[in-house]
C-alpha positions in Angstrom: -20.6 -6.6 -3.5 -23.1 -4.1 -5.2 -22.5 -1.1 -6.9 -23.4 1.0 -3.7 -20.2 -0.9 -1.7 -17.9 -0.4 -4.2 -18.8 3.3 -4.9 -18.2 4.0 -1.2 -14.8 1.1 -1.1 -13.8 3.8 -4.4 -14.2 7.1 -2.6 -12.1 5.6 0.1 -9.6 4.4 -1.4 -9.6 8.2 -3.5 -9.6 9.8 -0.1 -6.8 8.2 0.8 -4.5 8.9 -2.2 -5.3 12.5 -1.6 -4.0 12.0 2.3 -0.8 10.2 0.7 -0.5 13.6 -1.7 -0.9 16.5 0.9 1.7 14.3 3.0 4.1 14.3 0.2 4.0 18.4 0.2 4.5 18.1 3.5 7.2 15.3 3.5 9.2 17.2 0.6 11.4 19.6 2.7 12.3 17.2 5.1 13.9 14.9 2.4 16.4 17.8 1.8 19.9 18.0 1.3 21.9 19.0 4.5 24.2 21.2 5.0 27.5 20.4 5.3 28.7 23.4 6.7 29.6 22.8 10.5 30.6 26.3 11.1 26.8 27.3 10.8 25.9 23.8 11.7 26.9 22.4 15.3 27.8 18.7 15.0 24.7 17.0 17.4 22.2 19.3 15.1 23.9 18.0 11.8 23.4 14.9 13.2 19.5 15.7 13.8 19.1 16.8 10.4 21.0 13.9 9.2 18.6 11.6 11.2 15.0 13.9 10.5 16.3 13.5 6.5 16.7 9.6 6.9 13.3 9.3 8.7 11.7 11.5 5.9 12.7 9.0 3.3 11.5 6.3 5.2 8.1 7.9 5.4 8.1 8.6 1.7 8.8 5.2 1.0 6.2 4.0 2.9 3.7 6.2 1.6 5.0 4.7 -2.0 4.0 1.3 -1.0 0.6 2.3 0.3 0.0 4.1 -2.7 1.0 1.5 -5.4 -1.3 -0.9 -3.6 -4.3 1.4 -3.4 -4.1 1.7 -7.1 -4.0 -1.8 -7.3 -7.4 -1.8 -5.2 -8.7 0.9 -7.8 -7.9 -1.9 -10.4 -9.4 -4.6 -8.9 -12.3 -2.9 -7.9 -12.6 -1.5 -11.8 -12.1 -5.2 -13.1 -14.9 -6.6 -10.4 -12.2 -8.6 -8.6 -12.2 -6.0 -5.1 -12.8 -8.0 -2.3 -12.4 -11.7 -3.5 -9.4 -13.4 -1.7 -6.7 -14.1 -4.7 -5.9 -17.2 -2.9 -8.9 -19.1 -2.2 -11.7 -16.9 -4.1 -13.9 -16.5 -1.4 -15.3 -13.1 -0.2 -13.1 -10.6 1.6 -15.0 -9.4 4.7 -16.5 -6.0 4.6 -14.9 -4.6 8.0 -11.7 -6.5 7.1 -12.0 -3.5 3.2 -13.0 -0.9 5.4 -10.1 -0.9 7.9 -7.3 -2.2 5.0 -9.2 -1.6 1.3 -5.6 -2.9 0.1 -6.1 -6.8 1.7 -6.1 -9.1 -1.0 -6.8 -11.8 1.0 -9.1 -13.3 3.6 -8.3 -13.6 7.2 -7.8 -17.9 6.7 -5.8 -17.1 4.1 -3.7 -14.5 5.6 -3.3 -15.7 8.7 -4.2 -19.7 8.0 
């Protein structure tokens, strides 16, 4: 991989960790307490809330993960090892990066 690829693997990956950080500002309110009040609060929307909350923790969680293993990309590709298959060693195809710049292996080893 020259330096070009990994330049344009690196603004990516950057790209992406700001996408994970404006959802976070997003995802923040929805992670709120709720209310236990039922007189203000009907049941079924408590509920809701109860369920939006739960789903807003999954998504943060998610977005966690993603971002733990993007800065493990941002490692790798700072070490020189971005895009070798940690398994057999063998290049990591380019589309393969592009779509999932997180893959640490190649499609025989991944799906072998």
């Amino acid at each position: 991989m020259n330096e070009t690829e990994r330049a344009r693997f690196r603004a990516d990956i950057l790209a992406r960790l700001e996408d994970l950080a404006a959802e976070d500002t997003l995802g923040r309110g929805a992670q709120s307490v709720v209310s236990l009040d039922q007189q203000s609060v009907g049941r079924l929307s408590r509920q809701d809330a109860l369920l939006n909350q739960s789903m807003a923790k999954a998504s943060q969680s998610r977005r966690d993960r993603l971002r733990t293993a993007l800065h493990a990309a941002l490692d790798r590709l700072n070490h020189g090892t971005f895009g070798e298959c940690e398994d057999c060693g063998e290049e990591i195809a380019h589309k393969r990066l592009e779509l999932d710049p997180t893959a640490t292996r190649c499609i025989e080893c991944a799906f072998g």
